[in-house]
C-alpha positions as a printed NumPy array, in Angstrom:
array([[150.518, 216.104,  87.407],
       [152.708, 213.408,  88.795],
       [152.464, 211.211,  86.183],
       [153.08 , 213.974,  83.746],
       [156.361, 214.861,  85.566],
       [157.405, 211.188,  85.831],
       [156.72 , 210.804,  81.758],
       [158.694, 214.502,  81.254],
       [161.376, 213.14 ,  82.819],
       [161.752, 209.853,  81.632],
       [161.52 , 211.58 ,  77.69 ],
       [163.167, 214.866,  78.359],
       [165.5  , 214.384,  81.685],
       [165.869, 217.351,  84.376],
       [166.509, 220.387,  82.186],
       [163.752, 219.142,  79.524],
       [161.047, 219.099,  82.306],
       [159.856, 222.454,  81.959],
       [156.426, 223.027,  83.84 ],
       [155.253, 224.521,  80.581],
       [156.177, 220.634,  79.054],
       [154.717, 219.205,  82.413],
       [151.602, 221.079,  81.809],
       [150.841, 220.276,  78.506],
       [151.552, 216.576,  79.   ],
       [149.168, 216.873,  82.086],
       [146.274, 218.653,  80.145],
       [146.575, 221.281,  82.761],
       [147.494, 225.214,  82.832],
       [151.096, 226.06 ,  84.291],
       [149.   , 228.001,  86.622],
       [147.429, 224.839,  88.361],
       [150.659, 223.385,  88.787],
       [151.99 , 226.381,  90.44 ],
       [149.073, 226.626,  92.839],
       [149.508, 222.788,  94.056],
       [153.203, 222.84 ,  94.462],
       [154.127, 226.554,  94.098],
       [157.606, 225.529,  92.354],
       [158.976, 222.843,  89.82 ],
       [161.775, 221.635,  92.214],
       [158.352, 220.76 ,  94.9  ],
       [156.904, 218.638,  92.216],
       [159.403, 216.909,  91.25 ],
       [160.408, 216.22 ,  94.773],
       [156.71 , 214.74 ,  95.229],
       [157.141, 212.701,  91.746],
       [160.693, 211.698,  93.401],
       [158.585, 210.247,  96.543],
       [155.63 , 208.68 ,  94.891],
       [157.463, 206.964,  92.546],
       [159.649, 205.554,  95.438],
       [156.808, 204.668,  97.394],
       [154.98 , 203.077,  94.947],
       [157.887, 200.789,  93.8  ],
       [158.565, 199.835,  98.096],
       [154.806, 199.054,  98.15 ],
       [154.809, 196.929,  94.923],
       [157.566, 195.099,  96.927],
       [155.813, 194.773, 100.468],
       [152.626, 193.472,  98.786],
       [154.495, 191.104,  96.938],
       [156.109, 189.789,  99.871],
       [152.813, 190.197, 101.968],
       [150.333, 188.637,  99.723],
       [152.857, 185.527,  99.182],
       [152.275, 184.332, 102.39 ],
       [154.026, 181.791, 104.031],
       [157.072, 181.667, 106.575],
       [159.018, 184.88 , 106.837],
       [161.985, 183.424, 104.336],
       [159.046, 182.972, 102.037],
       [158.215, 186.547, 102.045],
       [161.428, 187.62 , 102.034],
       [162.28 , 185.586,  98.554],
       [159.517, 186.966,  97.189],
       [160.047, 190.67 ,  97.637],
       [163.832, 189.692,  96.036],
       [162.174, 188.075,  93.023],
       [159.867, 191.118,  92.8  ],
       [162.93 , 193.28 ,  92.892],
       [164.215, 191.942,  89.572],
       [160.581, 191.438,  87.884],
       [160.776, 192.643,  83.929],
       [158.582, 195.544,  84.994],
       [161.073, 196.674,  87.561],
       [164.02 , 196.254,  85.011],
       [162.005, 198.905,  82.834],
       [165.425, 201.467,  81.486],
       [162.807, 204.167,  81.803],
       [162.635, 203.516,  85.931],
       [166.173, 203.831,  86.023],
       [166.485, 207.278,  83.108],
       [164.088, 208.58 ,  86.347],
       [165.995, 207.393,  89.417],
       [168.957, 209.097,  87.599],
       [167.57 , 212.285,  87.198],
       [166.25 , 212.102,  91.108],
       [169.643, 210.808,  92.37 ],
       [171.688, 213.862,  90.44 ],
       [169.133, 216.261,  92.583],
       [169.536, 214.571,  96.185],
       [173.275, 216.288,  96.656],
       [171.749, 219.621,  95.641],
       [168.204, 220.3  ,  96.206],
       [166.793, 219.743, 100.076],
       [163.643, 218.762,  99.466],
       [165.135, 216.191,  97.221],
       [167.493, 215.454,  99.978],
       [164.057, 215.317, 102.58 ],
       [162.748, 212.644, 100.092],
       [165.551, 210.465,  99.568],
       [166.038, 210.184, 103.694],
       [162.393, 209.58 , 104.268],
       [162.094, 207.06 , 101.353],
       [165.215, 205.358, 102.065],
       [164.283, 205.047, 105.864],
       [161.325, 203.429, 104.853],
       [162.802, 200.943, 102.749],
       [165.216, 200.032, 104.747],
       [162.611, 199.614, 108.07 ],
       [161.159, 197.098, 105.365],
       [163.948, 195.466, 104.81 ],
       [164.88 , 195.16 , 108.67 ],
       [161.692, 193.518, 109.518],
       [161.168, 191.055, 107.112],
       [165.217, 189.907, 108.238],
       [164.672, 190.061, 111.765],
       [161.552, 188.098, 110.91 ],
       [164.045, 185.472, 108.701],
       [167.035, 185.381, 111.558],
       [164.377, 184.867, 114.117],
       [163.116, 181.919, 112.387],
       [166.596, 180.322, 112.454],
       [167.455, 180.893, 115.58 ],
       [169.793, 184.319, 115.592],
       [169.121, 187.619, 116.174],
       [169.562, 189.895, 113.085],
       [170.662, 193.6  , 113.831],
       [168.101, 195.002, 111.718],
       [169.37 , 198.384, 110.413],
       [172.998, 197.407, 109.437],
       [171.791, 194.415, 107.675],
       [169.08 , 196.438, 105.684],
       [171.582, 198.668, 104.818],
       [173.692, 196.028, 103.181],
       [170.905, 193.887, 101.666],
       [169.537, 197.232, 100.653],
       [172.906, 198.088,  98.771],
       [173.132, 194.185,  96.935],
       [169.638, 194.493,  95.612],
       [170.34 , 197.903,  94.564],
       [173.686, 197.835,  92.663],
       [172.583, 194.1  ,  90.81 ],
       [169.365, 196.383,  89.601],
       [171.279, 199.346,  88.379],
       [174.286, 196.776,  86.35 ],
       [170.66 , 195.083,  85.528],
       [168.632, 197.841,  83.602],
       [172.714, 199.294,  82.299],
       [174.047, 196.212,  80.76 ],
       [171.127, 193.411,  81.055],
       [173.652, 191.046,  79.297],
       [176.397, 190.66 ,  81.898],
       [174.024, 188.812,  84.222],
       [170.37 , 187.21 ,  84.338],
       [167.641, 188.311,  86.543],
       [167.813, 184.979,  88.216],
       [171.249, 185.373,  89.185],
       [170.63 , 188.213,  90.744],
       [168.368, 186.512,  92.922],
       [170.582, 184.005,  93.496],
       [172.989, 185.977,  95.171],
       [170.936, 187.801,  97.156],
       [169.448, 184.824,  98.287],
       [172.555, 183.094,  99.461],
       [173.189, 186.508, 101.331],
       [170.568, 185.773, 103.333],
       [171.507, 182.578, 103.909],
       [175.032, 183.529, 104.873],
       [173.827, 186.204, 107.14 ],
       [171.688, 183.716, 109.178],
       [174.198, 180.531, 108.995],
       [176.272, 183.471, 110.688],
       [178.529, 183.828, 108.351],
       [178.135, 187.961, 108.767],
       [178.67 , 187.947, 112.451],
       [178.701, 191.951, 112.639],
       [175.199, 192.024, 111.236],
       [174.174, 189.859, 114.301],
       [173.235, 190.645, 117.678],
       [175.645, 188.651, 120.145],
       [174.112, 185.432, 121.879],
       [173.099, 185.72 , 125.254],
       [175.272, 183.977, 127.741],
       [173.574, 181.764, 130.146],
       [174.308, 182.372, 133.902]])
């Protein structure tokens, strides 16, 4: 049923996902779908969250299973974040139709917040992890937040207009991000250095 909602609303967007559509892509009755979620705004909230928590653990494995030091990991969940199958138009026709709910459906809203707060604790570890590494002390949740928003906005110009800019650049930038954020070239998005007595 999931699936089915995610493939509605990739074809048909938010008003053309009818749980009579959802259904019949699903092979189930409307009545099934009613008795597991009891409205269409509480599945697609739970299509909103397994599709973002799929996606965040596509990019944690690919950052865990790499191995290596914690820059290593980190690089690899930003080349995962640009892979062709993350550039897909039809991720993004879904994360549109999500994002228009957020601002007026709570569950959506529940969703988003829980999602986002995992993504970003994600985020925050694997840079505390880098900053530790070289010798500063990254303040995890601002930093997420802003690595968070670079990866984000070069994916959306990505999947709208895949010609302004290559995948690789993309990675580029977000690479040298992290580079200026432990060189401390973001000192805000650091914690202070101790002062020795």
């Amino acid at each position: 049923m999931i699936d089915a909602t995610l493939r509605s609303l990739e074809r048909h967007g938010r008003e053309g996902a009818s749980i009579r559509r959802i259904s019949a892509i699903a092979g189930v009755s409307s009545g099934l779908i009613h008795h597991h979620f009891r409205s269409k705004a509480r599945l697609i909230a739970a299509a909103y969250e397994s599709l973002a928590i799929e996606l965040q653990e596509t990019l944690y494995r690919e950052s865990a299973d790499h191995g290596g030091s914690p820059r290593e990991r980190l690089s690899a969940l930003i080349r995962a974040s640009f892979a062709p199958s993350i550039l897909e138009p039809r991720i993004l026709n879904v994360w549109l139709v999500f994002w228009s709910m957020v601002m007026r459906a709570p569950s959506m809203r529940a969703v988003h917040d829980r999602t986002y707060r995992r993504y970003r604790s994600i985020l925050g570890r694997l840079l505390q992890a880098v900053g530790r590494s070289r010798g500063v002390r990254v303040r995890a949740r601002p930093a997420a937040i802003a690595l968070s928003a670079l990866l984000d906005g070069l994916w959306i110009e990505l999947c709208l207009s895949p010609g302004t800019f290559r995948p690789t650049e993309a990675v580029m930038l977000c690479e040298s991000w992290v580079d200026a954020l432990c060189g401390g070239a973001l000192p805000q998005l650091l914690q202070p250095r101790k002062r020795r007595s």
